[in-house]
mmCIF file of the N, C-alpha and C atoms, coordinates in Angstrom:
data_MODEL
# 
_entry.id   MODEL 
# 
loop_
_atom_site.group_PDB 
_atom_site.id 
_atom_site.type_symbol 
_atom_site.label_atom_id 
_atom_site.label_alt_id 
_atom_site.label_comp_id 
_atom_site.label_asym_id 
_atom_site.label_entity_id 
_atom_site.label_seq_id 
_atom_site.pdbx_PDB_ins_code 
_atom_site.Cartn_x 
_atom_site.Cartn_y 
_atom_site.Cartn_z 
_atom_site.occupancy 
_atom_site.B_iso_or_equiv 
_atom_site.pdbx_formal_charge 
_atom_site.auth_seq_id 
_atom_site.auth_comp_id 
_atom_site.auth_asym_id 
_atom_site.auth_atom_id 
_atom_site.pdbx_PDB_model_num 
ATOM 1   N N  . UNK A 1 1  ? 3.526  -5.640  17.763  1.00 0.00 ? 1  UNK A N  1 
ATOM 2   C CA . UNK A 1 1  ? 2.628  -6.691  17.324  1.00 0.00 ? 1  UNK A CA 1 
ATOM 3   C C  . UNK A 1 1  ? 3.323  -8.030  17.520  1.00 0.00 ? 1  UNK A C  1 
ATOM 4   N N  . UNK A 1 2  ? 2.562  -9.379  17.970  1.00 0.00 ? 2  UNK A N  1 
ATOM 5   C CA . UNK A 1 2  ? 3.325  -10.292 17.954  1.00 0.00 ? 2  UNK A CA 1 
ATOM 6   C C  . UNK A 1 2  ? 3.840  -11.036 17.083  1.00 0.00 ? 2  UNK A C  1 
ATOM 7   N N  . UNK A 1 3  ? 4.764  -11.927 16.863  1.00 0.00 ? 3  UNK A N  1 
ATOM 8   C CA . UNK A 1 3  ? 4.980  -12.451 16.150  1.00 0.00 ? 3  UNK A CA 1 
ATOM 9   C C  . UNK A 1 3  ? 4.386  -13.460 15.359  1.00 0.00 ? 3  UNK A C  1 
ATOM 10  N N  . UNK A 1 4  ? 3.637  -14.394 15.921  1.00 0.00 ? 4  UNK A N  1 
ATOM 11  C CA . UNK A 1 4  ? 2.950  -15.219 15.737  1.00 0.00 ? 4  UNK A CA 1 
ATOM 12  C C  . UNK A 1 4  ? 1.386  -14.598 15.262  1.00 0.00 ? 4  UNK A C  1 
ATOM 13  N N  . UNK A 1 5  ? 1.088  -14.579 13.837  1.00 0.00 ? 5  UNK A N  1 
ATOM 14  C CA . UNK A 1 5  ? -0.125 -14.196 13.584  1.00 0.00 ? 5  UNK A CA 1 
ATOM 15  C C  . UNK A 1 5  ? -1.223 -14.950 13.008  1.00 0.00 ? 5  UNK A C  1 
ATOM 16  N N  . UNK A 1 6  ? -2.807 -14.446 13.012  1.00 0.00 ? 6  UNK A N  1 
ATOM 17  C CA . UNK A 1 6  ? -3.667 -15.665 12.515  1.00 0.00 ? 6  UNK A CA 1 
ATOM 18  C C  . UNK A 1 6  ? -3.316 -14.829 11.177  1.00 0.00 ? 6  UNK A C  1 
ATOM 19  N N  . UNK A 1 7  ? -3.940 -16.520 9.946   1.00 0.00 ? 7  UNK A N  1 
ATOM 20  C CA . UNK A 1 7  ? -3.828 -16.456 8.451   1.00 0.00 ? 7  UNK A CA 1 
ATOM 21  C C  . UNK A 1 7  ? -4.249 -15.223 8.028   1.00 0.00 ? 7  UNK A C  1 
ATOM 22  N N  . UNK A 1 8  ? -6.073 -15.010 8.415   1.00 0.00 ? 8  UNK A N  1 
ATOM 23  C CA . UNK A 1 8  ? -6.601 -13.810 7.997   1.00 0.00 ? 8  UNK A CA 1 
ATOM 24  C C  . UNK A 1 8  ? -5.797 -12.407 7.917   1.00 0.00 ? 8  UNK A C  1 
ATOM 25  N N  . UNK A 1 9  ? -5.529 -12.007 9.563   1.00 0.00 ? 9  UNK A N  1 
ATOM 26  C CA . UNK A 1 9  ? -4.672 -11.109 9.426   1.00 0.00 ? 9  UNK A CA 1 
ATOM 27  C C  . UNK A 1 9  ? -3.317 -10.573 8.865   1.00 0.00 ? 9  UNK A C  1 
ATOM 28  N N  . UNK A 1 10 ? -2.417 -12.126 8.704   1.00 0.00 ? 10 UNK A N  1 
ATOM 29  C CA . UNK A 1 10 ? -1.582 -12.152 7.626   1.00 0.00 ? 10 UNK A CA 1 
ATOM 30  C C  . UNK A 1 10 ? -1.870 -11.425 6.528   1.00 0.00 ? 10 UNK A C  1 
ATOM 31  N N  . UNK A 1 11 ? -2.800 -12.258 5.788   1.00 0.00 ? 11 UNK A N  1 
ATOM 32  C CA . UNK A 1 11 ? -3.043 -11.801 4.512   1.00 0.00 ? 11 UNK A CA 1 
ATOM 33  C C  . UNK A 1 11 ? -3.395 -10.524 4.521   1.00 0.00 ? 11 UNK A C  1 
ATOM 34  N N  . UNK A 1 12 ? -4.538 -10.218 4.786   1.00 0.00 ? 12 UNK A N  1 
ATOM 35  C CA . UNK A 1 12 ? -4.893 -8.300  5.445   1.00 0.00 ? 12 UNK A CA 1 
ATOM 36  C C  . UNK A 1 12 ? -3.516 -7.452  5.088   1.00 0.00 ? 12 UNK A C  1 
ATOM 37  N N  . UNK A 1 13 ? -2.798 -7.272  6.247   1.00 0.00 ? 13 UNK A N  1 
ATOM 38  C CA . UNK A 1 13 ? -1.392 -7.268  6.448   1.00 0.00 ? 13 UNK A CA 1 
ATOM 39  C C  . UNK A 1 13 ? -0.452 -7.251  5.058   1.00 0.00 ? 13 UNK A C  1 
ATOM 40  N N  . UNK A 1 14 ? -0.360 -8.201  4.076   1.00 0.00 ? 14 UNK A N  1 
ATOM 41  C CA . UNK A 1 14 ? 0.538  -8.091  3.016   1.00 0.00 ? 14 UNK A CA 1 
ATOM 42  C C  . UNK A 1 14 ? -0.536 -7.748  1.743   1.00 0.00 ? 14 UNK A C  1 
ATOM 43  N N  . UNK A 1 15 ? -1.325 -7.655  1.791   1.00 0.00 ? 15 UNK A N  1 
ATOM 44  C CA . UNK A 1 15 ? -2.249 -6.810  1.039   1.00 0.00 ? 15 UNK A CA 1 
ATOM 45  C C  . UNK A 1 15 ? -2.335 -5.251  1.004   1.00 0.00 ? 15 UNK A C  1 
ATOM 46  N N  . UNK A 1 16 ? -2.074 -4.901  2.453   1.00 0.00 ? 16 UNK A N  1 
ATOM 47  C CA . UNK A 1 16 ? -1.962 -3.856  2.846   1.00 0.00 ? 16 UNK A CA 1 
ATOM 48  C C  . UNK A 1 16 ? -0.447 -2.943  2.495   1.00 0.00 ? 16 UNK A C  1 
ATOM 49  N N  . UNK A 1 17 ? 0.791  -3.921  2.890   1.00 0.00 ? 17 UNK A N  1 
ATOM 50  C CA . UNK A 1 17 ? 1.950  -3.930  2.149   1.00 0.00 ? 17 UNK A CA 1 
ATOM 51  C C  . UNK A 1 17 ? 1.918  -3.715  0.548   1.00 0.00 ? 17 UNK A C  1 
ATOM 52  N N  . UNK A 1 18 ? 0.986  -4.583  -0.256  1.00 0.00 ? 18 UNK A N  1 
ATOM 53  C CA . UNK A 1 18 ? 1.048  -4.279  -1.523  1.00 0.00 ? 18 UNK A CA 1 
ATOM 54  C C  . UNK A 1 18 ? 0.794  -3.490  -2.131  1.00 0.00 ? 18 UNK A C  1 
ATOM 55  N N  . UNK A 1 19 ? -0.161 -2.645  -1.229  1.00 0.00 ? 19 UNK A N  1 
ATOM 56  C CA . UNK A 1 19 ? -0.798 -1.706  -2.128  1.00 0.00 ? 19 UNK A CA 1 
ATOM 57  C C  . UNK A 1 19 ? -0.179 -0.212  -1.699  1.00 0.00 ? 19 UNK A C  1 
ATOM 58  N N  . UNK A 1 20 ? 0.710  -0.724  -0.656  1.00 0.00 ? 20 UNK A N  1 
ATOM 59  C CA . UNK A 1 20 ? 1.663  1.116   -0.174  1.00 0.00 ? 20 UNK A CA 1 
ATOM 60  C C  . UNK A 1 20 ? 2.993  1.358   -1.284  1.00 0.00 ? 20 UNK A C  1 
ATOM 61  N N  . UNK A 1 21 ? 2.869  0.949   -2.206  1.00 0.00 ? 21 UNK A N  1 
ATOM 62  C CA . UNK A 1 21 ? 3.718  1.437   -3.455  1.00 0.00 ? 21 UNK A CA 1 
ATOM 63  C C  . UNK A 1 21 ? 3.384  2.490   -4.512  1.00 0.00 ? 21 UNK A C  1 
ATOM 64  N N  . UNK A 1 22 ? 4.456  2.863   -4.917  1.00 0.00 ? 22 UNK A N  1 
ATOM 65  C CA . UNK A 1 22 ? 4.235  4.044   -5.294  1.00 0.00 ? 22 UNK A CA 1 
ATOM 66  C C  . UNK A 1 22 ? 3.458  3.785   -7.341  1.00 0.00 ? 22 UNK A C  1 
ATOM 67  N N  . UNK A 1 23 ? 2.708  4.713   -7.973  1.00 0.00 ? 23 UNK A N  1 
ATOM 68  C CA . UNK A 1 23 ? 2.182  4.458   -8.975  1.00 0.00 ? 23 UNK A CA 1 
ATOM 69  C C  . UNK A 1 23 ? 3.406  3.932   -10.244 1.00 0.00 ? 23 UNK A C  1 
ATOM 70  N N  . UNK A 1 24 ? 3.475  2.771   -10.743 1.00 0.00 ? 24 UNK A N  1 
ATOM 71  C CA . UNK A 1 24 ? 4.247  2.602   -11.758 1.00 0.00 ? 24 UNK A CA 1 
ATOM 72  C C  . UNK A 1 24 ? 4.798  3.368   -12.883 1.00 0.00 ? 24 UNK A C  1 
ATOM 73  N N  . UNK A 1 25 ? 6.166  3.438   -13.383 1.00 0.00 ? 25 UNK A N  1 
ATOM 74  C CA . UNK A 1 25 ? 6.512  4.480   -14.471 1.00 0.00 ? 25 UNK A CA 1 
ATOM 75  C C  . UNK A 1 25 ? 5.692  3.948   -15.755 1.00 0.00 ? 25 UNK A C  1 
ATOM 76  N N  . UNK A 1 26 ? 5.084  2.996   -16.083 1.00 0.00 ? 26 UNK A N  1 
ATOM 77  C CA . UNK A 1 26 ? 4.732  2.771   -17.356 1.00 0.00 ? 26 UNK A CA 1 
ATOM 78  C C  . UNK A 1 26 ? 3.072  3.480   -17.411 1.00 0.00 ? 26 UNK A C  1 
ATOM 79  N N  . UNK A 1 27 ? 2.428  3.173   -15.676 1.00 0.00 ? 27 UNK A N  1 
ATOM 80  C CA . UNK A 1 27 ? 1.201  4.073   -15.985 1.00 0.00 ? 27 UNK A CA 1 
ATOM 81  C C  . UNK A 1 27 ? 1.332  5.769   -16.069 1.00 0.00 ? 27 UNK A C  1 
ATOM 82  N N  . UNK A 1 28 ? 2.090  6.033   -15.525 1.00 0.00 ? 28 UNK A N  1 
ATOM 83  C CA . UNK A 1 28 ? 2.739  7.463   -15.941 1.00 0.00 ? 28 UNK A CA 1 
ATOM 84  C C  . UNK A 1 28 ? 2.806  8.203   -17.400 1.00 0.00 ? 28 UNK A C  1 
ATOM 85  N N  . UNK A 1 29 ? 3.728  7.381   -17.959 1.00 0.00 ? 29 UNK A N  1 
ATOM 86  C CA . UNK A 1 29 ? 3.283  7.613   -19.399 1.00 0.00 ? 29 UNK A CA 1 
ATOM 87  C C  . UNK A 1 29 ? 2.579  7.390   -20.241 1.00 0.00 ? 29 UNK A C  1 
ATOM 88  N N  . UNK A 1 30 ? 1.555  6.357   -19.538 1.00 0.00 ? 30 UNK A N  1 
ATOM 89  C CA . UNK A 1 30 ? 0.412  5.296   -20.554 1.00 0.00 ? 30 UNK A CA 1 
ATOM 90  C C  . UNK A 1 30 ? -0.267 7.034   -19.812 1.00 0.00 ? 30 UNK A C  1 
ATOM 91  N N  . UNK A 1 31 ? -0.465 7.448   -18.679 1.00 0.00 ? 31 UNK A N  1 
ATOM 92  C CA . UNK A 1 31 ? -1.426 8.227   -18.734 1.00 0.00 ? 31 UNK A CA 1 
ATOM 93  C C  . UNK A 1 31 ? -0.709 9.811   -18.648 1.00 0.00 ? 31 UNK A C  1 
ATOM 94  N N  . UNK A 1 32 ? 0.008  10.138  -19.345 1.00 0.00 ? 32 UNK A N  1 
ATOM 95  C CA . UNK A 1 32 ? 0.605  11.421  -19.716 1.00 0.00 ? 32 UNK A CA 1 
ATOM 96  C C  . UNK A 1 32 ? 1.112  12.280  -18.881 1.00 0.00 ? 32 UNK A C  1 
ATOM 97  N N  . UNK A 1 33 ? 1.145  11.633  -17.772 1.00 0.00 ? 33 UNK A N  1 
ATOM 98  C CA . UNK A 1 33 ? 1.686  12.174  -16.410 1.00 0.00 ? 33 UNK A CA 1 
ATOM 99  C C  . UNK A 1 33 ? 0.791  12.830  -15.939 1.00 0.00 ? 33 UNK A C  1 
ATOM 100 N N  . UNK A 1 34 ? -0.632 12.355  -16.043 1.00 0.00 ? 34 UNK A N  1 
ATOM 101 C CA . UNK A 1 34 ? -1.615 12.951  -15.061 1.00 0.00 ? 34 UNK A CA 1 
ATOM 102 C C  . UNK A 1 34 ? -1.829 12.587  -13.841 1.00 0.00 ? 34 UNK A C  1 
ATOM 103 N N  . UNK A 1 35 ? -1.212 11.018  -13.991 1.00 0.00 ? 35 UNK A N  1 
ATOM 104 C CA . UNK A 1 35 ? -1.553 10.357  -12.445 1.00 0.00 ? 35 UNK A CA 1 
ATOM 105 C C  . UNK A 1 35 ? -0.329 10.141  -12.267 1.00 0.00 ? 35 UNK A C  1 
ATOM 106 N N  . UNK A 1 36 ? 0.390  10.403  -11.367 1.00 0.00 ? 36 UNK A N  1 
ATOM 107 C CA . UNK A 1 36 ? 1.839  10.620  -10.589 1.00 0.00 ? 36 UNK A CA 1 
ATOM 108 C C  . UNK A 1 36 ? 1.986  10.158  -9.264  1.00 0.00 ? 36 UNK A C  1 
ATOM 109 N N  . UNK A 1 37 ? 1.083  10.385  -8.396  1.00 0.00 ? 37 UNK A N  1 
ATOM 110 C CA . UNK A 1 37 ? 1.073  9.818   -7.098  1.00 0.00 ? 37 UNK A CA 1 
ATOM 111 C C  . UNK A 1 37 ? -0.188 8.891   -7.004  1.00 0.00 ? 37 UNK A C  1 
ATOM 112 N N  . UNK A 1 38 ? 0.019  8.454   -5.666  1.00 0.00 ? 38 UNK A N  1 
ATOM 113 C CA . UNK A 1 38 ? -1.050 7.092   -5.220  1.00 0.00 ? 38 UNK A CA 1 
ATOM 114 C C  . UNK A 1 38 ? -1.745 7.988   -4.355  1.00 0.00 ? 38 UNK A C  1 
ATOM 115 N N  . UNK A 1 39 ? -2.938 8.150   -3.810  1.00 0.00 ? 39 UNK A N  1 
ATOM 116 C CA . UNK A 1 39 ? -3.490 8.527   -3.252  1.00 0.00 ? 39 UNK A CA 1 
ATOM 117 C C  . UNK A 1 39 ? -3.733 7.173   -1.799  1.00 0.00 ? 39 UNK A C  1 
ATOM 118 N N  . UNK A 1 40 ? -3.555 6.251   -2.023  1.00 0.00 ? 40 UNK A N  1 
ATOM 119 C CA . UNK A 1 40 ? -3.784 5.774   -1.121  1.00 0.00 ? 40 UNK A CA 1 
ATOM 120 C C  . UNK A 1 40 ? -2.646 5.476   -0.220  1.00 0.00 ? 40 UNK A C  1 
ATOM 121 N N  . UNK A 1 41 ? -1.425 6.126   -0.469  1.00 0.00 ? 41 UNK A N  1 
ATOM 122 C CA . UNK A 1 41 ? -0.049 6.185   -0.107  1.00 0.00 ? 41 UNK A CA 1 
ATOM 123 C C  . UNK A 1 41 ? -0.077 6.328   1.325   1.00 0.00 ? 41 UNK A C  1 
ATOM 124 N N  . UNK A 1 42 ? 0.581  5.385   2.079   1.00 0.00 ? 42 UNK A N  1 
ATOM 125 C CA . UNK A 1 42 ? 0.536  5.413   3.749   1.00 0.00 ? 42 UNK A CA 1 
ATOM 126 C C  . UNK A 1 42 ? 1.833  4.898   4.364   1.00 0.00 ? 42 UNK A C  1 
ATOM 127 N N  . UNK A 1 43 ? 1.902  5.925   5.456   1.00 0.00 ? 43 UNK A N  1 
ATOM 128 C CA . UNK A 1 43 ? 3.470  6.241   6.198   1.00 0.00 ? 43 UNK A CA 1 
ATOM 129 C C  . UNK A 1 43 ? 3.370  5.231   7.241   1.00 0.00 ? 43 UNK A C  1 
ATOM 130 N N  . UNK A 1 44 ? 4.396  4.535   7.649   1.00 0.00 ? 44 UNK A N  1 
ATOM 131 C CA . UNK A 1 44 ? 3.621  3.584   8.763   1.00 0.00 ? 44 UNK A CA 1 
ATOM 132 C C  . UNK A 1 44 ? 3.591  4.281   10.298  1.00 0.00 ? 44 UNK A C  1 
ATOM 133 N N  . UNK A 1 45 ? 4.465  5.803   10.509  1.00 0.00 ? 45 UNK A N  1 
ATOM 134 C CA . UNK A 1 45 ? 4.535  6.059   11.541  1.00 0.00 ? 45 UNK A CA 1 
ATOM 135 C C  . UNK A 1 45 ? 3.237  6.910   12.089  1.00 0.00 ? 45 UNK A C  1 
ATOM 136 N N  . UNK A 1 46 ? 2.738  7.588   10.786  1.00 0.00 ? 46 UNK A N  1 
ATOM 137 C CA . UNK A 1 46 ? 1.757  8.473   10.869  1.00 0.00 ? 46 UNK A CA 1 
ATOM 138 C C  . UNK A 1 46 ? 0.227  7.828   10.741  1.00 0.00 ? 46 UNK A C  1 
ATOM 139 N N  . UNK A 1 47 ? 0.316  6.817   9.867   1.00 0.00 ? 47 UNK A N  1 
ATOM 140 C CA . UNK A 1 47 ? -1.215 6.323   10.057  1.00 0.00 ? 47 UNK A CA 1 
ATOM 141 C C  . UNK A 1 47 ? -1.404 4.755   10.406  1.00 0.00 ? 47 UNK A C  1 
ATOM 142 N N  . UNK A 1 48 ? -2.300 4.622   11.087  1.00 0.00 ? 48 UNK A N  1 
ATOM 143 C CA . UNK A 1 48 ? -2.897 3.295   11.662  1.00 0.00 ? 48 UNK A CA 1 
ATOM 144 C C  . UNK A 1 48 ? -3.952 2.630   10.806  1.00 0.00 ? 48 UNK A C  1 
ATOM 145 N N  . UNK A 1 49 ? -3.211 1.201   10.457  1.00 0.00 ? 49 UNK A N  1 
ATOM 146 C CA . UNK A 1 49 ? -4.126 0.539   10.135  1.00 0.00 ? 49 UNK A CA 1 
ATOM 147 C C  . UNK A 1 49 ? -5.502 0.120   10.766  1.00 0.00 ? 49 UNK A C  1 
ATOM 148 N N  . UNK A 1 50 ? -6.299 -0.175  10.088  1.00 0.00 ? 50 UNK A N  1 
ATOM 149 C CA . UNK A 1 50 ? -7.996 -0.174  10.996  1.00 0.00 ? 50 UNK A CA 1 
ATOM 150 C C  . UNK A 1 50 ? -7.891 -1.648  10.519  1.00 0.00 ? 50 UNK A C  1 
ATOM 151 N N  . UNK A 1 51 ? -7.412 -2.850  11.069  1.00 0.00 ? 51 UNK A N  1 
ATOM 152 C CA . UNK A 1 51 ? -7.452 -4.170  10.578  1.00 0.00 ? 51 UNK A CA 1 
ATOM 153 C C  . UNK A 1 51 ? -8.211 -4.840  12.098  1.00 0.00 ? 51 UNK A C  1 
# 
């Protein structure tokens, strides 16, 4: 990808970054360890962004 990017896609882009983290330890125990993983969890080698 080049270096030089438009704003929109920037943002897209670190939005997209923000949300590939893993579920927080405090919602873990706020929710009894039912929710443990992210479901929306993405590998960058294996899946392609649709931006």
């Amino acid at each position: 990808m080049s270096r030089n990017k438009e704003l929109g896609r920037k943002i897209r882009l670190l939005n997209r970054v923000k949300a590939n983290r893993r579920v927080p330890g405090w919602v873990m125990m706020k929710t009894d360890r039912k929710v443990t993983q992210n479901p929306k969890r993405r590998n960058w080698r294996r899946n392609n962004l649709k931006l």
